[in-house]
N, C-alpha and C positions, 0 to 999 in steps of 0.2 A: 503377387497377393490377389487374393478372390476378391470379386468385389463384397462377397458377403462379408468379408472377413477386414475389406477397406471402407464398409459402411461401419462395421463394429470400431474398426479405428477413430472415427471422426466421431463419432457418439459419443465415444470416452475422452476424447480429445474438446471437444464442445463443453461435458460437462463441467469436465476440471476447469475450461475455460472459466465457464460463467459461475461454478463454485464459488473457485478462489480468484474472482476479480481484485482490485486492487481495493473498493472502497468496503467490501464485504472483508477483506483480511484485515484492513486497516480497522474499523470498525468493532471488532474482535483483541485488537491491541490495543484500541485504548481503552476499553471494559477492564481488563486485566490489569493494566499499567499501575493501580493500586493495589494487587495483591501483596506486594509482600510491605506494605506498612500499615502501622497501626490504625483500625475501625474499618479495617473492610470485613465484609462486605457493604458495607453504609458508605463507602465512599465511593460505591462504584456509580454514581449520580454524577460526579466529577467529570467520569471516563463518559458516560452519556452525554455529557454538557461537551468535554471535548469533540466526543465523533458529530455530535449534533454540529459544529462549525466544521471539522476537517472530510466529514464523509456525506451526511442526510443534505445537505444544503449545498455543496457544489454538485451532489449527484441529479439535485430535484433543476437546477439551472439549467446542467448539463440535459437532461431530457426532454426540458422545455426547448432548448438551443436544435436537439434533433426532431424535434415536432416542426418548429418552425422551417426549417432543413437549413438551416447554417452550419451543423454538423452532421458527418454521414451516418453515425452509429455513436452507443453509447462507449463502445471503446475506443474511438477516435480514431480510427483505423487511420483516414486519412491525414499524415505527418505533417500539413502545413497547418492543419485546423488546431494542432497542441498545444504551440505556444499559448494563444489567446486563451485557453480550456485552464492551461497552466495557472496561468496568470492570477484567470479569476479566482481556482480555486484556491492561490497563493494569500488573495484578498481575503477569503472568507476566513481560512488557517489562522492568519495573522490576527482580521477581530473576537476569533475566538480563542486563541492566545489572551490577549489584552483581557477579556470575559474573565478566563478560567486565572486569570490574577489576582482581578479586584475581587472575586469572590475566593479567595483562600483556597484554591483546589492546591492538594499533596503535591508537593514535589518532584513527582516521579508521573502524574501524569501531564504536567509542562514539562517533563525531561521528554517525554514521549510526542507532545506536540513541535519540539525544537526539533527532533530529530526528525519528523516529518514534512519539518520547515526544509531544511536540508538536503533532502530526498527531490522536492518538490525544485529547490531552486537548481541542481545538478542534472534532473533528467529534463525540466524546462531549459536549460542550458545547449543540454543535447539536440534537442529533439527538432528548433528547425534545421538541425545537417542530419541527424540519423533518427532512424526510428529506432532507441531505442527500448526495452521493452519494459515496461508499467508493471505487469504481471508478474515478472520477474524479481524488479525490485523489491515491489511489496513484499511477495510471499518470503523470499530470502531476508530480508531485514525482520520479520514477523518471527520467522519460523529461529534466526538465533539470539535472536534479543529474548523470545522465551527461555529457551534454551539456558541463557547467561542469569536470567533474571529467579528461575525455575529448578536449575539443576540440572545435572544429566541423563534424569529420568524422561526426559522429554526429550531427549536427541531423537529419537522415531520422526520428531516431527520435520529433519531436515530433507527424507525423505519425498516430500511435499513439494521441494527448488525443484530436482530433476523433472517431477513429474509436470508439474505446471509450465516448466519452460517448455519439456518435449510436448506438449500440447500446442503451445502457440506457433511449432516449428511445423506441426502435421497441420494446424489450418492457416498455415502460410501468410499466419498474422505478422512474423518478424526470420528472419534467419538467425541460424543458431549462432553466429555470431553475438547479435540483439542482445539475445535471449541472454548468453554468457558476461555482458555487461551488465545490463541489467541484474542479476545475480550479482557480480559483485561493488554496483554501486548498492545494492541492499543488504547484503552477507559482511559486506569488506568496510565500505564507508561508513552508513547509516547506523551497522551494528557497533561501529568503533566508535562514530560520534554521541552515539546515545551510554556506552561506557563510560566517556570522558564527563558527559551530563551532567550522567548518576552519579558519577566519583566525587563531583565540584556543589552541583546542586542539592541533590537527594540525601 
């Protein structure tokens, strides 16, 4: 490969990175997570109140954490720094859980905060033996839970897994191993726990 052609790589590789991070796709899922019940778009204040505890508020901790240099970057690249990254953001999850209760939010966007509860205690799980991959999960959990919730007019968007995971493989943020876990703790688990949710809950 040219180098012209292996700077083109990592450009496209970078962006998709920092597109589709995990708190930017999460953040987008739980906007949505009231579409298909009654008063939305009015209820999409719910899905704000939820990303405001599961995305804005561990992300704004998390940047403060890499200012202060306790953490190297804001993707955490380094695997021992996750667990505690996890944790706290498992805390913030949880009180906004407990929030989006006492104030009456739809059912389908705590089915969406459970299912990120989920997500969050499995790759915390993982992550002090493997790095597994963040990116990966998200986007794969994101990308068929629309999918499920939406219809098969949106299958285009599973197109998204591949590309995101081969991203983080060309800037040697995870091996495609990672990457392919990651995928299906978000495609396989996360997609199936948030069915059984909606089946029970919603």
């Amino acid at each position: 490969m040219t180098d012209s052609a292996l700077r083109a790589q990592n450009r496209s590789a970078r962006w998709l990175t920092e597109v589709f991070q995990p708190p930017v796709v999460v953040t987008l899922q739980l906007l949505i997570s009231p579409l298909t019940e009654p008063g939305f778009p009015g209820t999409i204040g719910y899905g704000a109140l939820a990303a405001l505890f599961v995305c804005v508020l561990p992300v704004l901790l998390l940047l403060g954490l890499v200012r202060l240099g306790k953490v190297t970057d804001h993707h955490v690249s380094n695997r021992e720094q996750r667990a505690p990254v996890l944790l706290m953001a498992l805390a913030s999850v949880v009180a906004g859980l407990l929030v989006l209760i006492a104030v009456g939010a739809p059912p389908n966007v705590v089915v969406m905060v459970l299912t990120i509860v989920g997500g969050i205690v499995v790759t915390g799980a993982v992550s002090p033996f493997w790095k597994i991959s963040g990116h990966a999960a998200a986007i794969s959990s994101s990308a068929v839970i629309t999918v499920m919730m939406l219809g098969p007019a949106w299958l285009p968007l599973l197109v998204l897994i591949p590309a995101v995971g081969w991203s983080r493989v060309v800037l040697r943020a995870h091996t495609a191993g990672q990457v392919v876990a990651g995928s299906l703790v978000g495609g396989l688990a996360m997609s199936g726990f948030w069915w059984l949710l909606q089946g029970w809950l919603a």
